[in-house]
C-alpha positions as protocol buffer text, in pm:
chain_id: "A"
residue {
  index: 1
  type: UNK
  ca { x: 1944 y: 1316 z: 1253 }
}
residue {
  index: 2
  type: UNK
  ca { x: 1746 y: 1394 z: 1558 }
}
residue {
  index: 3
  type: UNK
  ca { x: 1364 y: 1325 z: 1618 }
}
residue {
  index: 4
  type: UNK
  ca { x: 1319 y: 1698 z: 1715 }
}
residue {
  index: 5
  type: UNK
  ca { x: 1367 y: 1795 z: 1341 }
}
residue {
  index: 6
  type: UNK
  ca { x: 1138 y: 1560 z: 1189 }
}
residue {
  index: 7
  type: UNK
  ca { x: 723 y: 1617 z: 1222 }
}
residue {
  index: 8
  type: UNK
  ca { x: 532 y: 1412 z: 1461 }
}
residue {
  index: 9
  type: UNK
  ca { x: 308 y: 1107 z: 1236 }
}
residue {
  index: 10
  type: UNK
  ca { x: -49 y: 1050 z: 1322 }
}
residue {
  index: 11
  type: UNK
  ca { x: -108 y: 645 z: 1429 }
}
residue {
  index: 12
  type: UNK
  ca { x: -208 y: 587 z: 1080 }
}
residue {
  index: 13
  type: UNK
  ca { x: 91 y: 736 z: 889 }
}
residue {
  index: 14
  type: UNK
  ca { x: 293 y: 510 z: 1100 }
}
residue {
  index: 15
  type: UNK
  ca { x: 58 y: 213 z: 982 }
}
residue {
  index: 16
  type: UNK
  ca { x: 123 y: 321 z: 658 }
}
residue {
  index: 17
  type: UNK
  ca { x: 475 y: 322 z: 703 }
}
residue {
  index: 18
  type: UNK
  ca { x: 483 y: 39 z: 828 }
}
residue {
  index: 19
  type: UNK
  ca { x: 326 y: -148 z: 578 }
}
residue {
  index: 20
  type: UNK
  ca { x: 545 y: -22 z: 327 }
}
residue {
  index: 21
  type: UNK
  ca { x: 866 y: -154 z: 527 }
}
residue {
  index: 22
  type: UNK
  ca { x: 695 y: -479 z: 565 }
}
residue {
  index: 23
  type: UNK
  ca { x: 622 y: -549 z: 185 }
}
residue {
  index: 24
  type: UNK
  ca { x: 994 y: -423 z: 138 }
}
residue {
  index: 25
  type: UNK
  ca { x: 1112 y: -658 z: 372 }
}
residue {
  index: 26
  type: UNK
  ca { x: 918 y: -974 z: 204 }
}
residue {
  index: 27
  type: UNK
  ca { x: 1040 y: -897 z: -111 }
}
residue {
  index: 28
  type: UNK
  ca { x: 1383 y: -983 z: -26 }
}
residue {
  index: 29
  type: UNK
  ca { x: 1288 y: -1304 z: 69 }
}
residue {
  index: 30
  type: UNK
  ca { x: 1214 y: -1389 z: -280 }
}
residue {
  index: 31
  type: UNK
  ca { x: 1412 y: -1392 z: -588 }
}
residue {
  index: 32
  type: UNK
  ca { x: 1628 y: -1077 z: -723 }
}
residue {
  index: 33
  type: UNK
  ca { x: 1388 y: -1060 z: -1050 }
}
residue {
  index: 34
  type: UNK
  ca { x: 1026 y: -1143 z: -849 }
}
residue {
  index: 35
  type: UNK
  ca { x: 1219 y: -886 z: -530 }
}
residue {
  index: 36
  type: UNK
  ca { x: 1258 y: -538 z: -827 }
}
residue {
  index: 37
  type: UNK
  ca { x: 867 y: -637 z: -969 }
}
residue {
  index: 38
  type: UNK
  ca { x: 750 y: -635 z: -594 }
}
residue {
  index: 39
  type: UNK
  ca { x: 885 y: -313 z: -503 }
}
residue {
  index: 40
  type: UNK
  ca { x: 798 y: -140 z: -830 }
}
residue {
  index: 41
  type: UNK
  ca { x: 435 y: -276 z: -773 }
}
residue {
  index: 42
  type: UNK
  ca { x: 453 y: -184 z: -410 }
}
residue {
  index: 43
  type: UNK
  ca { x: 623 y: 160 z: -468 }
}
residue {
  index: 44
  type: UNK
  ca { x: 364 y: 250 z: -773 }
}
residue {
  index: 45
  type: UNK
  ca { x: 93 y: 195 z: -540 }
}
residue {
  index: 46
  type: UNK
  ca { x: 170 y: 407 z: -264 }
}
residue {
  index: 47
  type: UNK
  ca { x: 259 y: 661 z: -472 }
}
residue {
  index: 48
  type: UNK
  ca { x: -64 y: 661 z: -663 }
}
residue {
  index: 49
  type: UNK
  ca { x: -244 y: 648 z: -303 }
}
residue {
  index: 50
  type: UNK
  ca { x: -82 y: 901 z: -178 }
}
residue {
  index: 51
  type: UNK
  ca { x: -175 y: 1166 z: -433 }
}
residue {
  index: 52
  type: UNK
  ca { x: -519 y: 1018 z: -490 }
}
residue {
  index: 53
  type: UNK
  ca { x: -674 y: 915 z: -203 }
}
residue {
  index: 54
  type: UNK
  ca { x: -790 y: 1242 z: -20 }
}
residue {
  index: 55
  type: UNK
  ca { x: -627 y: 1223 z: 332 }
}
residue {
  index: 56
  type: UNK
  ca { x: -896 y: 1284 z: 558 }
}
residue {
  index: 57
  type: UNK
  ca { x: -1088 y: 992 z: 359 }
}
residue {
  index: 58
  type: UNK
  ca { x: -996 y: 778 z: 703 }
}
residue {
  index: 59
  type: UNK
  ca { x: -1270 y: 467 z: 647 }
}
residue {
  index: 60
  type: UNK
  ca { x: -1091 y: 423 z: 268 }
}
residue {
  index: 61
  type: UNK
  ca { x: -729 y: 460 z: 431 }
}
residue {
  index: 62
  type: UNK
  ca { x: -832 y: 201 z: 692 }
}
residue {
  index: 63
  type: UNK
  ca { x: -1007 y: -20 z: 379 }
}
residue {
  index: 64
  type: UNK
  ca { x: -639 y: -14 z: 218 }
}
residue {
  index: 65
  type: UNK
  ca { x: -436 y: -60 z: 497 }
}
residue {
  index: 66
  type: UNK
  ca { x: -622 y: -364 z: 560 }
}
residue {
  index: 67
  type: UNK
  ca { x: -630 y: -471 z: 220 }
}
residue {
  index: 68
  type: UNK
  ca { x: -232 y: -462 z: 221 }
}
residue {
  index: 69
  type: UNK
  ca { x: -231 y: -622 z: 523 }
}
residue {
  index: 70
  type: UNK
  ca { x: -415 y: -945 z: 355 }
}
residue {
  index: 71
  type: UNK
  ca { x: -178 y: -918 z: 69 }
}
residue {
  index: 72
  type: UNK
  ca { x: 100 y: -876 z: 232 }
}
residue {
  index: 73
  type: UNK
  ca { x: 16 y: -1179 z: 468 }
}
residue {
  index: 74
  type: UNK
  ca { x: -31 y: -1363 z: 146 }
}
residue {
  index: 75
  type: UNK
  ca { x: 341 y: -1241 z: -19 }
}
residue {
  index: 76
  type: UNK
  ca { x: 518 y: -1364 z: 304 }
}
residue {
  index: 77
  type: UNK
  ca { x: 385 y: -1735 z: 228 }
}
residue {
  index: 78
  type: UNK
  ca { x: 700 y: -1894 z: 74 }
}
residue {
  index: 79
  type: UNK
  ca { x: 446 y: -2056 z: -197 }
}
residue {
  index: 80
  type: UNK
  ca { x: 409 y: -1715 z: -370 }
}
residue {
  index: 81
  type: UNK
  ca { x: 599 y: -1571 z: -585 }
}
residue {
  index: 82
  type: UNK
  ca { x: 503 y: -1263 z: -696 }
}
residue {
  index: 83
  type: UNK
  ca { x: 258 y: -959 z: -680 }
}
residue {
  index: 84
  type: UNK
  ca { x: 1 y: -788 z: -898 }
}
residue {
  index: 85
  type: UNK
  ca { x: -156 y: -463 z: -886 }
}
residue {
  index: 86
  type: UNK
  ca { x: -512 y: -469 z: -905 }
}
residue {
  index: 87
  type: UNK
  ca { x: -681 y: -107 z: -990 }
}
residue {
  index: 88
  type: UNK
  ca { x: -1008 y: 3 z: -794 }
}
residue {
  index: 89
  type: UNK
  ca { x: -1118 y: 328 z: -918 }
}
residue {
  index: 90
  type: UNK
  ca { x: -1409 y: 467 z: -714 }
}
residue {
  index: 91
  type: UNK
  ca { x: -1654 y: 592 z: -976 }
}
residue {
  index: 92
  type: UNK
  ca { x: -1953 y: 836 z: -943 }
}
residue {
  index: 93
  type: UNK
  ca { x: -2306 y: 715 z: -993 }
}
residue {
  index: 94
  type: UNK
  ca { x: -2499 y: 918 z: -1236 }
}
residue {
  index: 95
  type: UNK
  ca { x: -2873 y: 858 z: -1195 }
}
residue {
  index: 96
  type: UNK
  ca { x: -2996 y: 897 z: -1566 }
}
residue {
  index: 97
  type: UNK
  ca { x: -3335 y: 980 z: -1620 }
}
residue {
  index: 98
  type: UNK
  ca { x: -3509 y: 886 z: -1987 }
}
């Protein structure tokens, strides 16, 4: 498998990618049943990004990458168990006039 064949990633799909590896790689420091939630969570998520989140939208990539950085740094402390998903839909203000 050379590197030739594969497309060159920007600095922030590597971020991305490397977030991804490093919530994969805490989960297996926790148990097998807390490890398949974590990576379901995790996987769901980037998959429902990834179609969603328009990817030239660079300040709301950065906002997430961060934001999985801070939960990430909080799955590697041995004192938690588990992850949740938390939803944040970005919703369109409608001015309503009476």
């Amino acid at each position: 498998m050379g590197a030739s064949s594969s497309p060159k990633l920007s600095g922030m799909q590597k971020q991305v990618l490397s977030l991804y590896r490093g919530f994969l790689r805490a989960a297996r420091s926790k148990s097998a049943e807390d490890r398949h939630k974590i990576e379901s969570i995790v996987s769901g998520e980037f998959r429902r990004n990834s179609k969603q989140v328009d990817r030239k939208n660079f300040l709301y990539i950065e906002y997430l990458l961060r934001r999985g950085q801070k939960q990430l740094d909080q799955l590697k402390s041995p004192d938690t168990v588990g992850l949740s998903s938390l939803n944040v839909s970005v919703s369109e203000t409608i001015d309503s006039k009476p």
